[in-house]
C-alpha positions, -999 to +999 in steps of 0.1 A: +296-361-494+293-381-521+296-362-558+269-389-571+246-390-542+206-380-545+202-344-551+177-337-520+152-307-527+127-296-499+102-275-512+058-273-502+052-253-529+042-278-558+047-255-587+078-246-576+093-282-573+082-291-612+093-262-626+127-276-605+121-308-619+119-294-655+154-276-644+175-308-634+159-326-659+176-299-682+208-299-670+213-338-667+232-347-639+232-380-632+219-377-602+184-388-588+166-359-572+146-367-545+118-339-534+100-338-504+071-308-490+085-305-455+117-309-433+100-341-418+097-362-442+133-352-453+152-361-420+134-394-420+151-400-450+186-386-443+186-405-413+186-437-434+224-452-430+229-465-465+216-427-477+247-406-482+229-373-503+257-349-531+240-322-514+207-306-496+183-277-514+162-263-488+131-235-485+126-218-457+091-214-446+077-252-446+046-271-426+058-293-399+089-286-396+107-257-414+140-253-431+161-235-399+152-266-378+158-293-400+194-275-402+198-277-367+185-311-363+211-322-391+239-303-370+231-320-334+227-352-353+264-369-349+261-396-382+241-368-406+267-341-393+297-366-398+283-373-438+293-336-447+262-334-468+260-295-483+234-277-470+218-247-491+187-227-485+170-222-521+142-200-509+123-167-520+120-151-481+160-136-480+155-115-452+186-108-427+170-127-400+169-157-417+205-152-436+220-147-400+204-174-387+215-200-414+247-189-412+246-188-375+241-229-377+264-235-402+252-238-437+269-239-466+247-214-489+219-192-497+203-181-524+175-166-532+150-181-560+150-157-591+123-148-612+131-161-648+134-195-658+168-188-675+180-177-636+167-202-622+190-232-648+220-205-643+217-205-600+210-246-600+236-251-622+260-228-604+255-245-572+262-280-582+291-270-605+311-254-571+300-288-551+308-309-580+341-297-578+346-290-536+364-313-517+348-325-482+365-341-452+349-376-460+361-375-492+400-370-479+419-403-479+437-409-446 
C-alpha cells in the first residue's frame, strides 16, 4: 500500500459517486480518486503493474461484475494480493450475508453508507485517517 496512491471508488450509482466526489474534494487529500461503475472495469485497472492504489471503496450490488467477486478475484490474484491494497465495502445493502461473506474473503472493512451529508465526510474521513496511519507488510523495510 502506498499512503499516496489513487483512492479507487467503485460505485454504479452516479449520484452517489458526485456527491463522493464533492466529499474528497472537501476533505483534500492529495490523492487522485479514481471512480469506476462496476468491478470490471476496476480490475482492469488494478491489474496495471505501475498502479499501486492507498486503498479500495467498493459497493456491493454492481452490473457485470459485483463487489464480492472483484474481492475474490483481487485475493486469487498473486501480484494485486501481494500489493496489500485495503479493501472496504462502502455500500447501503449491510445485510449478514454479505458482512459474512466479505469477511469470509478477507476484507479489511465495511461500512454502511449513511444518510446525511455531514456522515458521510465523518465515515470517509474516518477511514482514510486509520489507513493513513496503518502500517502494511509492503511498507516494512527488510
Amino acid at each position: 500500500m502506498t499512503k499516496s496512491g489513487p483512492i479507487i471508488v467503485i460505485e454504479d450509482d452516479i449520484d452517489d459517486q458526485e456527491i463522493l466526489d464533492e466529499v474528497f474534494k472537501k476533505l483534500a487529500y492529495k490523492n487522485e480518486i479514481v471512480f469506476f461503475d462496476d468491478g470490471e472495469g476496476a480490475f482492469k485497472y488494478l491489474c496495471q503493474p505501475d498502479i499501486t492504489p492507498f486503498l479500495i471503496l467498493s459497493d456491493i450490488n454492481m452490473p457485470k461484475l459485483g463487489g464480492l467477486e472483484l474481492r475474490k478475484m483481487i485475493q486469487a490474484d498473486h501480484e494485486l494480493r501481494i500489493k496489500s491494497i485495503p479493501f472496504i465495502f462502502f455500500t447501503t445493502t449491510a445485510n449478514k450475508t454479505f458482512v459474512l461473506e466479505a469477511y469470509y474473503n478477507s476484507v479489511q472493512g465495511f461500512f454502511q453508507k449513511p444518510n446525511t451529508l455531514e456522515e458521510l465526510e465523518h465515515r470517509i474521513k474516518l477511514i482514510i485517517e486509520y489507513w493513513k496511519e496503518s502500517i502494511s507488510p509492503n511498507r516494512l523495510e527488510d
